[in-house]
Structure formats: C-alpha cells, structure tokens
MDAnalysis code that builds the backbone (N, CA, C; Angstrom):
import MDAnalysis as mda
import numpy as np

u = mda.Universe.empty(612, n_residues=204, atom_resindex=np.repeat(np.arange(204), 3), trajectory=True)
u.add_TopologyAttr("name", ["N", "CA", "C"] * 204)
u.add_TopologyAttr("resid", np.arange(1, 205))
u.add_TopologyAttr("resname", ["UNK", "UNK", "UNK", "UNK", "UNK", "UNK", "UNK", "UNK", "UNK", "UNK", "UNK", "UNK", "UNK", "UNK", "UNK", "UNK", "UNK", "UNK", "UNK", "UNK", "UNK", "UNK", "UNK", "UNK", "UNK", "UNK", "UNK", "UNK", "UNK", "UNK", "UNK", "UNK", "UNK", "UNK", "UNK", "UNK", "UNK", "UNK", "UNK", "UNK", "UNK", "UNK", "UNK", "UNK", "UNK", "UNK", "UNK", "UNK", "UNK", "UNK", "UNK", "UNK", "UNK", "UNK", "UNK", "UNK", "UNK", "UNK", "UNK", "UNK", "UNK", "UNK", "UNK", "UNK", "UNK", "UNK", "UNK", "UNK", "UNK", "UNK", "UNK", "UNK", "UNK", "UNK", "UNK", "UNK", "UNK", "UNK", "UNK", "UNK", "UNK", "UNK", "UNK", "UNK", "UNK", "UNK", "UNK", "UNK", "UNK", "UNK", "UNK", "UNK", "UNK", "UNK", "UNK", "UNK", "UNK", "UNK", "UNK", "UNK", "UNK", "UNK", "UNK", "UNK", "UNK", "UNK", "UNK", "UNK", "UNK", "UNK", "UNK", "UNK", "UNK", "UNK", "UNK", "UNK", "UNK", "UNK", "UNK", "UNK", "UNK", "UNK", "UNK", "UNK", "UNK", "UNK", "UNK", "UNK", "UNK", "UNK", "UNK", "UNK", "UNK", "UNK", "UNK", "UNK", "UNK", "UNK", "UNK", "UNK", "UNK", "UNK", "UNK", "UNK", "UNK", "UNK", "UNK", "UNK", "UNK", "UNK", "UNK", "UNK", "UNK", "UNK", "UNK", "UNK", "UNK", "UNK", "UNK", "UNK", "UNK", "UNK", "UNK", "UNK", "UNK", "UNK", "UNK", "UNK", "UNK", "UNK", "UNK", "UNK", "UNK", "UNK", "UNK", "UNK", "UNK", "UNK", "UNK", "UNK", "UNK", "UNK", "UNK", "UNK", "UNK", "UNK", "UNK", "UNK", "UNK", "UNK", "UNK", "UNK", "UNK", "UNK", "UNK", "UNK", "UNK", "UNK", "UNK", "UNK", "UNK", "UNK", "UNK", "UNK"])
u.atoms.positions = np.array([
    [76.668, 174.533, 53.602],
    [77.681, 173.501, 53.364],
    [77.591, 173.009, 51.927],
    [79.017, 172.407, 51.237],
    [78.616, 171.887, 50.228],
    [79.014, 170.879, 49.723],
    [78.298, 170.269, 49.273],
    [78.333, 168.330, 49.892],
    [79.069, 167.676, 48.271],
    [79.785, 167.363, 48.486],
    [80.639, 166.241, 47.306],
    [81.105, 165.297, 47.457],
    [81.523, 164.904, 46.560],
    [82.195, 163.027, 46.573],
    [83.315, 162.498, 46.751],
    [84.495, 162.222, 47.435],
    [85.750, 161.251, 47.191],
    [85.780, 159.920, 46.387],
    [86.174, 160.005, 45.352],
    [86.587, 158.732, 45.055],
    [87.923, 158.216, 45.024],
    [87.779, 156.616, 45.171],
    [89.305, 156.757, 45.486],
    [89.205, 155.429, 44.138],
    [90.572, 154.748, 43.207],
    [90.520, 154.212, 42.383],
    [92.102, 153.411, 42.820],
    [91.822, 152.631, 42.973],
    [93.093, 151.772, 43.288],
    [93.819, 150.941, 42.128],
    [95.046, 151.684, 41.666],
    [95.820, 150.728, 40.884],
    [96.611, 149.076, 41.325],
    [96.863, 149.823, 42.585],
    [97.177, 147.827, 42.878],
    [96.763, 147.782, 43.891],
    [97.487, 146.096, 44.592],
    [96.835, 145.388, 45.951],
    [96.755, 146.382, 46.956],
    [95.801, 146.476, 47.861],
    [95.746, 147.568, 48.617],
    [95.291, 146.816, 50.363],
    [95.759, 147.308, 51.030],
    [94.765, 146.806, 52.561],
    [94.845, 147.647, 53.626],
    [93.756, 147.671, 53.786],
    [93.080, 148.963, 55.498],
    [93.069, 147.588, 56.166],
    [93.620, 147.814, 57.112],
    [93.812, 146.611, 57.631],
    [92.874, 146.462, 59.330],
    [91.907, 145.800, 59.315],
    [91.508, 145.558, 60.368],
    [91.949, 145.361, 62.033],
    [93.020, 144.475, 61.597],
    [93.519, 143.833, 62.896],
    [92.979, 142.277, 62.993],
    [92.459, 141.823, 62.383],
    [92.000, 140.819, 62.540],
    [93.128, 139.577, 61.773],
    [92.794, 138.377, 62.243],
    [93.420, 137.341, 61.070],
    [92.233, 136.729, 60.434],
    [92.500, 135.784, 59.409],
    [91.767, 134.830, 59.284],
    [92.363, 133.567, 59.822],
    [91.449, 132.737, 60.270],
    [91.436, 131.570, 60.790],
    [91.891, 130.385, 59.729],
    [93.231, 130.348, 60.363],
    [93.526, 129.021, 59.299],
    [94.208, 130.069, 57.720],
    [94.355, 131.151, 57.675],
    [95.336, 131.580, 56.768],
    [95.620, 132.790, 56.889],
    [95.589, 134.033, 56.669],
    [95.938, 135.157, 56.754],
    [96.221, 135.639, 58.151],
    [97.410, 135.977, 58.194],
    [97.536, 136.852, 59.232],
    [97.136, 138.017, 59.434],
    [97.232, 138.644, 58.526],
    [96.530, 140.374, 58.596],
    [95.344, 140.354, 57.428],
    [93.926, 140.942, 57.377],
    [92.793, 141.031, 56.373],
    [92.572, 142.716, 56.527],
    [91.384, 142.666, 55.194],
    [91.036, 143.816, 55.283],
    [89.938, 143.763, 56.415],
    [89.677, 145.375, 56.233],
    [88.348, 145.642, 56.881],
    [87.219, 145.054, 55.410],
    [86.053, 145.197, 56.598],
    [84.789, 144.694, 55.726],
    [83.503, 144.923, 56.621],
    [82.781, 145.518, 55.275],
    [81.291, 146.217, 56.166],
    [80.533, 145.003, 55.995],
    [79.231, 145.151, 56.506],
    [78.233, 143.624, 56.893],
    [78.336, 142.964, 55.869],
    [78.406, 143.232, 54.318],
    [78.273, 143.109, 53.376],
    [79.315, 142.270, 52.612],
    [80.682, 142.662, 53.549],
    [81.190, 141.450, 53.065],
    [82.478, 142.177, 52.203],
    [82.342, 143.877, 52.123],
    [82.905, 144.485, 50.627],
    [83.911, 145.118, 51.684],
    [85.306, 145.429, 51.167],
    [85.724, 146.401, 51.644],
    [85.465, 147.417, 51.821],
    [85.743, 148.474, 52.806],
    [85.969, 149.687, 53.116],
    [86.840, 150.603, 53.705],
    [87.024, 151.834, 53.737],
    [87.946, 152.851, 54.321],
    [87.067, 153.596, 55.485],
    [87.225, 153.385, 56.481],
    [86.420, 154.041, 57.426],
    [86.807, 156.079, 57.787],
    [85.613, 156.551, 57.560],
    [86.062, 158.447, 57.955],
    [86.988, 158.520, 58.190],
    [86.898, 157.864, 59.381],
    [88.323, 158.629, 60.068],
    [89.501, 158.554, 59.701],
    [89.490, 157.256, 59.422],
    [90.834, 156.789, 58.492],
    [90.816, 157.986, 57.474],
    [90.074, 158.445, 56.369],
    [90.184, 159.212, 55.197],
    [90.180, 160.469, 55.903],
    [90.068, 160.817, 57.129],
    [90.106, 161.992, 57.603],
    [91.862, 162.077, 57.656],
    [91.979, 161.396, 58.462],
    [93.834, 161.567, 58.656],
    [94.436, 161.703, 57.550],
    [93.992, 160.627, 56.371],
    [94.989, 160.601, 55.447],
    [94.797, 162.112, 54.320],
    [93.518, 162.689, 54.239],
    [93.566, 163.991, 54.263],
    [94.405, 164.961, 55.079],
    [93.932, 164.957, 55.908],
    [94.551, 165.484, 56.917],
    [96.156, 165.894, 56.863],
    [96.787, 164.753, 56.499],
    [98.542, 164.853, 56.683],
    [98.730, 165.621, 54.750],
    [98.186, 165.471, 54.122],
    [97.986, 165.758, 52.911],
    [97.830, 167.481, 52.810],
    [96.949, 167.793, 53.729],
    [96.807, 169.001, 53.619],
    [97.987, 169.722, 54.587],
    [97.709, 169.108, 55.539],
    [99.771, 169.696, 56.410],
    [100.215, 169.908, 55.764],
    [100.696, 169.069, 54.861],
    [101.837, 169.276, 53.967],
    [101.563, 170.294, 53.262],
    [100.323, 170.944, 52.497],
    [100.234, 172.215, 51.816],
    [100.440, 173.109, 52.671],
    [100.192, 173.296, 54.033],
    [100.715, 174.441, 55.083],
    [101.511, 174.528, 54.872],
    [102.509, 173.338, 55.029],
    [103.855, 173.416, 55.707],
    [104.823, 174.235, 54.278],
    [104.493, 173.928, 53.242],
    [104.591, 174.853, 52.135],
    [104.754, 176.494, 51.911],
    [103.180, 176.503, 52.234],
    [103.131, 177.831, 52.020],
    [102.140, 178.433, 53.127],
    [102.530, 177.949, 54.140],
    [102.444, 178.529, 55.479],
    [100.828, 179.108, 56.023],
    [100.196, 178.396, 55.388],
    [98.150, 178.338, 55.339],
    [97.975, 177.441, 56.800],
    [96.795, 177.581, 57.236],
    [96.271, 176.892, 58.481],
    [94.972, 176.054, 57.918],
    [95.183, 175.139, 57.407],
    [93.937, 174.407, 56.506],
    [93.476, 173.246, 57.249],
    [94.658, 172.637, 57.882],
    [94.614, 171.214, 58.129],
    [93.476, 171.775, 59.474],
    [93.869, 172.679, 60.144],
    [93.550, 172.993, 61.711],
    [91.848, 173.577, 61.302],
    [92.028, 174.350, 60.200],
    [90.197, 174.681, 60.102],
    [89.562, 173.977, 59.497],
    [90.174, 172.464, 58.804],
    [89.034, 171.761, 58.147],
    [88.995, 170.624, 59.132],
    [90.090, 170.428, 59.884],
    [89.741, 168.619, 60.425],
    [90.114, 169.070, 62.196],
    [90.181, 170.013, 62.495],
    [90.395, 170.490, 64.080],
    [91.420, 170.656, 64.571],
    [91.705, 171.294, 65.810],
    [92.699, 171.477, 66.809],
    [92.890, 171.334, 68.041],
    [93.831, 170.979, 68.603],
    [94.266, 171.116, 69.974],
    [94.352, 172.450, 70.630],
    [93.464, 172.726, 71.427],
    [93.409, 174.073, 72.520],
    [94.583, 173.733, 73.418],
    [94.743, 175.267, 73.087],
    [96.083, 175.549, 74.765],
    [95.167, 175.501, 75.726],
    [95.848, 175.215, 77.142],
    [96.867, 174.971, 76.820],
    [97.873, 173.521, 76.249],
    [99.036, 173.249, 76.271],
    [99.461, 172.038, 75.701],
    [99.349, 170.842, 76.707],
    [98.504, 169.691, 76.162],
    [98.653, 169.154, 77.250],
    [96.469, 168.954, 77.349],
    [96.461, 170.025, 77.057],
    [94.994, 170.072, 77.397],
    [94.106, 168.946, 76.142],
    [93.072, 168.309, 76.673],
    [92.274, 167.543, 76.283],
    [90.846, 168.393, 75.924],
    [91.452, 168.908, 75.124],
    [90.063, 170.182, 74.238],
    [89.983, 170.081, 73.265],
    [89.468, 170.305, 71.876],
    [89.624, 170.479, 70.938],
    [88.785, 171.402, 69.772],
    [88.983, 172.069, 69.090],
    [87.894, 172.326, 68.435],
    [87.927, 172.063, 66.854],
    [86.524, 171.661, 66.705],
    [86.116, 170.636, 65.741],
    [86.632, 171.053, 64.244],
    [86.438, 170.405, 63.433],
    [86.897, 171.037, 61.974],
    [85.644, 171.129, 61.395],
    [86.086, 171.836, 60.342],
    [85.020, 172.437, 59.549],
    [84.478, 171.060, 58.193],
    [85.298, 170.001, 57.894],
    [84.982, 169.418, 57.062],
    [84.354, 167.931, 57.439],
    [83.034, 167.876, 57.020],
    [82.628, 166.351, 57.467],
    [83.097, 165.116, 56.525],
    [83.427, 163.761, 56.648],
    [83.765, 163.081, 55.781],
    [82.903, 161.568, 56.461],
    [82.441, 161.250, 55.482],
    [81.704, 159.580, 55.662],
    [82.716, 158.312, 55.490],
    [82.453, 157.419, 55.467],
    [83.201, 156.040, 55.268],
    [83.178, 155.947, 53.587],
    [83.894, 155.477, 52.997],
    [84.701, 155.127, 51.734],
    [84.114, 153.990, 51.283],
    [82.915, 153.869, 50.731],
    [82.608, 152.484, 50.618],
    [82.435, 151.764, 48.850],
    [82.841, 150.881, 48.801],
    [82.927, 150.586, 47.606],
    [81.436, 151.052, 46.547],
    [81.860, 151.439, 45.194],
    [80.380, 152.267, 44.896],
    [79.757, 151.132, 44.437],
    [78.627, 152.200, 44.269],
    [77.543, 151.038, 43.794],
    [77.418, 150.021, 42.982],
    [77.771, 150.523, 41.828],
    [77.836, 149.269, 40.601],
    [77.807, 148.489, 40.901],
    [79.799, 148.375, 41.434],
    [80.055, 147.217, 41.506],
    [79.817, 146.341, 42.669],
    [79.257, 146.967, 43.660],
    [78.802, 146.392, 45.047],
    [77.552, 145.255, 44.056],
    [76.433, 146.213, 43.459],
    [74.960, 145.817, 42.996],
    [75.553, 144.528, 41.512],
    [76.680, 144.357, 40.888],
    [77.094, 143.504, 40.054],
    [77.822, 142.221, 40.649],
    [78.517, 142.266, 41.967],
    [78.687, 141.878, 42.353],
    [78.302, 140.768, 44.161],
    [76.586, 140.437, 43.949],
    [75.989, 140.697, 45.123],
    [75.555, 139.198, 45.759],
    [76.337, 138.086, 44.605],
    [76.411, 136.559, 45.306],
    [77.987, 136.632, 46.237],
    [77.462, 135.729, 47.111],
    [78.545, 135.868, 47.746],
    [80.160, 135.259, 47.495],
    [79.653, 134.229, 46.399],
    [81.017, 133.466, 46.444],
    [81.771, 134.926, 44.997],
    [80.793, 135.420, 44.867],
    [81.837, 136.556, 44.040],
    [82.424, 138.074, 44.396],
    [82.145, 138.437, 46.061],
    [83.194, 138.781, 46.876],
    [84.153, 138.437, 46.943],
    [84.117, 137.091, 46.955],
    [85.853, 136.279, 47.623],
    [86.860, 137.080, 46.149],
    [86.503, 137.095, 44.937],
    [87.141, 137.728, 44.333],
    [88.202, 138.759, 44.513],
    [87.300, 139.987, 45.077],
    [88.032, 141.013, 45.507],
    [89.304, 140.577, 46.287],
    [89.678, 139.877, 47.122],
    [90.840, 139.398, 47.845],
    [91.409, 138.580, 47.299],
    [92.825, 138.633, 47.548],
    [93.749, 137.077, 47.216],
    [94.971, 137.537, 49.013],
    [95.666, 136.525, 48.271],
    [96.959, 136.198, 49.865],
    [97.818, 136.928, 49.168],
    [99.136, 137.473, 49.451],
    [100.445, 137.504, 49.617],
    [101.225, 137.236, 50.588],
    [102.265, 136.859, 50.345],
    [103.443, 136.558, 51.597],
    [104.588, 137.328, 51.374],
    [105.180, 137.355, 52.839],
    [105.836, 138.558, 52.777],
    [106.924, 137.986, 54.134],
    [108.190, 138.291, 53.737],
    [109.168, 137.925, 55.077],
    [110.265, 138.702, 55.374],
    [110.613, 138.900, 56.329],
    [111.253, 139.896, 56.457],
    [113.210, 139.430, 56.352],
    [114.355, 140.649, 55.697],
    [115.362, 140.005, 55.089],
    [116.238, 140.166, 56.109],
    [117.251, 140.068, 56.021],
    [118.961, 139.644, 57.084],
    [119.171, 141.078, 56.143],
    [120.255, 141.449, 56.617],
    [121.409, 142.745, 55.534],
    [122.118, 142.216, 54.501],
    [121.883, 140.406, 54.842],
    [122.975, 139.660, 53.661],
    [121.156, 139.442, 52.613],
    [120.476, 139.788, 52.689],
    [118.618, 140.067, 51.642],
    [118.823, 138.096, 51.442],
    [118.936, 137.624, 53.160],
    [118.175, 136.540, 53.385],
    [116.690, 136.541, 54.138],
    [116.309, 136.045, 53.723],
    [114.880, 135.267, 54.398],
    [115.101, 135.138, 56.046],
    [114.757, 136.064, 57.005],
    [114.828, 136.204, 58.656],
    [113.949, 135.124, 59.129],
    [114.238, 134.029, 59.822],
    [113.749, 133.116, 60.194],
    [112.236, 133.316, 61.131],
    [111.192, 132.643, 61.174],
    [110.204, 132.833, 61.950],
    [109.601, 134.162, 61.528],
    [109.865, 134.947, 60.330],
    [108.984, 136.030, 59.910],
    [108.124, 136.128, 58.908],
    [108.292, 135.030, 58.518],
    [106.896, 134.554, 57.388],
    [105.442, 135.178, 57.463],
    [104.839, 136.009, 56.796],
    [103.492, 136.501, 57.313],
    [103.094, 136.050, 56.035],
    [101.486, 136.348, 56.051],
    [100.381, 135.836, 54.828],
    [99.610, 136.641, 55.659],
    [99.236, 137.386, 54.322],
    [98.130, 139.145, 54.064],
    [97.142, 138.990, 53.418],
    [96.184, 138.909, 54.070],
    [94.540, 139.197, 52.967],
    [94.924, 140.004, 52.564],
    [94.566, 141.001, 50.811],
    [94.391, 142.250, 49.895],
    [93.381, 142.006, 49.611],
    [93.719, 142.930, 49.094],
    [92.116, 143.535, 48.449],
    [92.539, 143.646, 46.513],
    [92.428, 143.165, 45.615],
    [92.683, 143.172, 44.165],
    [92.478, 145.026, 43.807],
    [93.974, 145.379, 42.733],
    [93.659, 146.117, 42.358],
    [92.325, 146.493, 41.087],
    [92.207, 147.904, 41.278],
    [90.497, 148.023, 39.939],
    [89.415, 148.619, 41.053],
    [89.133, 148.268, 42.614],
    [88.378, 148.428, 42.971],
    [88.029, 150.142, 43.191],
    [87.281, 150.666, 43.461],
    [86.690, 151.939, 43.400],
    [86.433, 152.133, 44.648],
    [86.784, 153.181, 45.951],
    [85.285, 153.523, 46.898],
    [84.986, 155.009, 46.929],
    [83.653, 155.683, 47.050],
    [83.808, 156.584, 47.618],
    [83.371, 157.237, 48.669],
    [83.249, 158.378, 48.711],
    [82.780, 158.668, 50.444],
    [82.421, 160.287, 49.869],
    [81.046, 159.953, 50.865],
    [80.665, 161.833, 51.023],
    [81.312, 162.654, 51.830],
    [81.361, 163.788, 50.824],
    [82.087, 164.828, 52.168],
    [81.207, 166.177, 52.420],
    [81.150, 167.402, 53.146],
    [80.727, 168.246, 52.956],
    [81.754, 169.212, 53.630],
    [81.833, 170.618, 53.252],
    [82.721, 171.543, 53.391],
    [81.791, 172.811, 53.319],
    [82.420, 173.677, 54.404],
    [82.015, 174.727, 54.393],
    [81.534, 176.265, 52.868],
    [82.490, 175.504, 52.221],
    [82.997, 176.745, 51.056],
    [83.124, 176.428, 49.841],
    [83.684, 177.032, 49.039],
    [84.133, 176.403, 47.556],
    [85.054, 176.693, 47.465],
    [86.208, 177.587, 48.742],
    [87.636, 177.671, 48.836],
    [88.231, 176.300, 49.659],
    [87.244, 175.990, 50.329],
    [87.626, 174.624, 51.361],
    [87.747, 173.369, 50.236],
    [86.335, 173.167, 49.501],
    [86.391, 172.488, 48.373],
    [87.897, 172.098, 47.758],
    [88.509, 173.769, 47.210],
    [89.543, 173.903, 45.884],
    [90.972, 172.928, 46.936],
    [90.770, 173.258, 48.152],
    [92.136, 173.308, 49.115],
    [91.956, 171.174, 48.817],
    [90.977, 170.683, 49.378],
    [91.076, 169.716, 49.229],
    [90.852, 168.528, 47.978],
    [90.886, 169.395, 47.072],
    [90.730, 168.844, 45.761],
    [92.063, 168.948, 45.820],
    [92.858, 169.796, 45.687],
    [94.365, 170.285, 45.458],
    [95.225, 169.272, 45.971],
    [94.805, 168.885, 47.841],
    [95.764, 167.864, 48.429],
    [95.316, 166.628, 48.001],
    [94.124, 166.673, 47.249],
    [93.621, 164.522, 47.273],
    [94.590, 164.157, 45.799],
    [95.137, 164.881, 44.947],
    [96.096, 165.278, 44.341],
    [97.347, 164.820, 45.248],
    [97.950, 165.086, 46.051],
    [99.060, 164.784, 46.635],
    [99.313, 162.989, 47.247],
    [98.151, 162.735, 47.060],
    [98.012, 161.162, 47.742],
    [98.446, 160.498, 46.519],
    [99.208, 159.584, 46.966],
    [99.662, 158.578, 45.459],
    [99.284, 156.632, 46.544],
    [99.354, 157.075, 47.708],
    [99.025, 155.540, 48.011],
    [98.521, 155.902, 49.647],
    [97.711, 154.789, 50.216],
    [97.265, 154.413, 51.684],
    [97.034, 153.331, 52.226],
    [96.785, 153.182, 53.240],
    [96.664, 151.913, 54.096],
    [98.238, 151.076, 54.086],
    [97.808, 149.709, 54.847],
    [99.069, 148.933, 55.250],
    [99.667, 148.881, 53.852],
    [101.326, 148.785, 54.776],
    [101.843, 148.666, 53.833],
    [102.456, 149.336, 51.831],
    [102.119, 150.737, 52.653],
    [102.517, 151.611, 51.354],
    [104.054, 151.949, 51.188],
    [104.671, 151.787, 52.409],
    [106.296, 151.713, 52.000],
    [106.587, 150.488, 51.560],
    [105.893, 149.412, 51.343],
    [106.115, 148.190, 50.304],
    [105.290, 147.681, 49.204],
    [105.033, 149.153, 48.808],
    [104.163, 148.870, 47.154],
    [102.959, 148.709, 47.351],
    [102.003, 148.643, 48.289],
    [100.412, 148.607, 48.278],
    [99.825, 149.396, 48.667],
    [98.763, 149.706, 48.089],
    [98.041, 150.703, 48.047],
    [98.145, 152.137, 47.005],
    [98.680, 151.595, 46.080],
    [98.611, 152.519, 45.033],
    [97.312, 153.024, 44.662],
    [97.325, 154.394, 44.191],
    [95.557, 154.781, 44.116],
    [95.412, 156.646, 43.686],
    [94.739, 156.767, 42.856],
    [94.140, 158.015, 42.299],
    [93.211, 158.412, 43.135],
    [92.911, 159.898, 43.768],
    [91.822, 159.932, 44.628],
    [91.389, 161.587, 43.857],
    [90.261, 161.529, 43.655],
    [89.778, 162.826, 43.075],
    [88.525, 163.143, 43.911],
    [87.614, 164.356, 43.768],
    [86.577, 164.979, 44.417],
    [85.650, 165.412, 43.117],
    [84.716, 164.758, 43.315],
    [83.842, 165.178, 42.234],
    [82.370, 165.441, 42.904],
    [81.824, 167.081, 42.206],
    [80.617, 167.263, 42.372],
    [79.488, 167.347, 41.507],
    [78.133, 167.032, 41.643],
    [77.129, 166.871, 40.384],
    [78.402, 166.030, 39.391],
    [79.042, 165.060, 39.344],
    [79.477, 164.103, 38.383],
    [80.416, 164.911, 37.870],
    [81.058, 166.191, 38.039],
    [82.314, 166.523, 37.374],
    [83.171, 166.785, 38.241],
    [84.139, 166.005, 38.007],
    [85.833, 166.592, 38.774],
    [86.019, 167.658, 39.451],
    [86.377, 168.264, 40.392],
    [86.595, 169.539, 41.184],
    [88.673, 169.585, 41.040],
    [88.644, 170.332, 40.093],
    [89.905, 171.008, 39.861],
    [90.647, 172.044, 40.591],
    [91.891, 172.051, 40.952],
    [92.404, 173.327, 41.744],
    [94.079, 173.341, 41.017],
    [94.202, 174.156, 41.030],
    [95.989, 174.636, 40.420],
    [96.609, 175.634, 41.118],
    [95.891, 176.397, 42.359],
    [96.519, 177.475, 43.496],
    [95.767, 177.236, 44.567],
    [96.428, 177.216, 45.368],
    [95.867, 177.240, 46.403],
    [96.518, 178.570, 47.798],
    [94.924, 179.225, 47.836],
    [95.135, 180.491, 49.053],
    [95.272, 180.309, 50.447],
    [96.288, 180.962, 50.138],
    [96.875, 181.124, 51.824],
    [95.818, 181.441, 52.923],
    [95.254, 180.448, 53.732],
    [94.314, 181.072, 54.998],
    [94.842, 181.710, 55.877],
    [93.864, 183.041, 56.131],
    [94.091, 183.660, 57.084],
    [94.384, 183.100, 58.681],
    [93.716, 181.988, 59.094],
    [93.668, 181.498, 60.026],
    [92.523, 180.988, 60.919],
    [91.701, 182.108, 60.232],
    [90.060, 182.649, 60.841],
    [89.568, 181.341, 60.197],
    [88.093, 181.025, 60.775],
    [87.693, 180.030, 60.401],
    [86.297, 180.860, 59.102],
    [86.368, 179.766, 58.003],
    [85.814, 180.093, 56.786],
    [84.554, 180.410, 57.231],
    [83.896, 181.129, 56.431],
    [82.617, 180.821, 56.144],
    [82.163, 180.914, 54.877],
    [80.731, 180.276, 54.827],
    [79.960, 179.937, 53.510],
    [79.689, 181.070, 52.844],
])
C-alpha cells in the first residue's frame, strides 16, 4: 500500500455540519473533535471522493469509483458489498495550527454566525425562515491520511481531488470553497491522464 496525505485548504466560510444547534444561537454548527477544532470525518471525504471520481468514469468509461471505495453485489437489492481498495482517515485540522492555537478562548476564532432566510419569487424575506449557522472562518487547513493500493490508484485520485472546487453544507450557496491536493514525502502528487481501468481490481 501506499500511504499519502489529503489536504484540504479552504478559501471561504465552510461547514460539515453536525446536526447539532447551539444553545441560545446557532441553529446549525460544525462538527468538532474533543479538542474543540473542526473536522471532516472519512467517510464524509470518502463520498466526496467518491462522486468526484464517478464523474471521471462517467467520462471516459473507467470503473475507479467501484475499485477504490466499493460495490454493491448482485443481486440488486442485495445487502453485500465488496470493500474498496482505498483507505481514508478523518480530515483533521493540521498541526501547526491546532499546536499555535491551543488556549481555548482562541478556538472560538475559527467560527463566526451567518444568517440566512429563505426568499418569496417577488426575492422577499419568507416569513418564519430566519436561520443562524455556526462556520467555520475561511484560511483553515485539514488533512487526512490515505493509503492506496498503487501509484495508478494514487494518479486517479490526485486527478479527481482536482475536480472538487467546494464541500459540506451549503455549497450551492457559496460555502465551502476549497483547494484539495494529495501530497506524498511533502511533494504534490500530479496527474494530467488518467487510464482507463480494466475493471479487475489493482494490484501493488
């Protein structure tokens, strides 16, 4: 296997959104590990890979998505699956700035509110739809380990983290803008073609 990095670099307000509120203001917050910092949990970065690399199938007609992140066994209907070939960890803000940032009242930083309401067709203000959103400030960094079978599996998903321009809540209304690259031993992992899979599952 061969083990590299996601980073992800967020140009603006961004939120993975928990489900949670805050008490007494936000209706929707981010997620947050014990620590207090945001994060992107695997799985989450699995999917959003995931639909990223579809889309290079659906292109040029490769089976990538199905040998790196799994499939549904026939028959249809059936509750089987077999596993993918690519492991991915949680997204967690890197170090630095976790270790520069490690009093607590200088977390609260990372977040501010927005409000947000939803319009009429005449782009009035819809009564009773007032929400207030924990974010997360753009600048922040996370990344996440991955490991992959190959250095063709590697190129495929260097190629689609390229195709991501935004994630989490709220990206059909401007948040979550964000650069996501793959870097190994500290240099960038570049791709400009990407090969058509046979179907077969890779090996090392």
């Amino acid at each position: 296997m061969i083990a590299a990095t996601i980073g992800i670099a967020f140009d603006g307000e961004w939120l993975i959104a928990g489900g949670e509120s805050v008490l007494g203001t936000a209706d929707l917050a981010p997620m947050k590990d014990d620590d207090g910092f945001p994060f992107l949990p695997g799985r989450s970065l699995r999917g959003l890979l995931r639909e990223a690399v579809s889309l290079v199938d659906d292109c040029i007609g490769s089976q990538w998505a199905n040998e790196l992140f799994g499939e549904r066994l026939v028959p249809a209907g059936d509750r089987h699956y077999r596993e993918g070939a690519a492991r991915i960890g949680n997204a967690l803000l890197v170090q630095e700035i976790a270790d520069a940032c490690g009093a607590v009242e200088l977390r609260k930083e990372f977040y501010t509110t927005v409000r947000r309401t939803a319009l009429t067709h005449d782009h009035l203000a819809r009564a009773h739809t007032l929400r207030e959103i924990e974010v997360c400030v753009p600048g922040l960094v996370l990344a996440a380990e991955i490991e992959v079978p190959n250095e063709t599996s590697l190129q495929v998903l260097a190629f689609a983290c390229g195709l991501v321009r935004s994630l989490g809540h709220g990206r059909s209304r401007g948040l979550g803008r964000c650069n996501i690259e793959i870097c190994r031993d500290g240099t960038p992992v570049e791709c400009h073609e990407i090969p058509v899979s046979t179907g077969e599952r890779n090996t090392p």
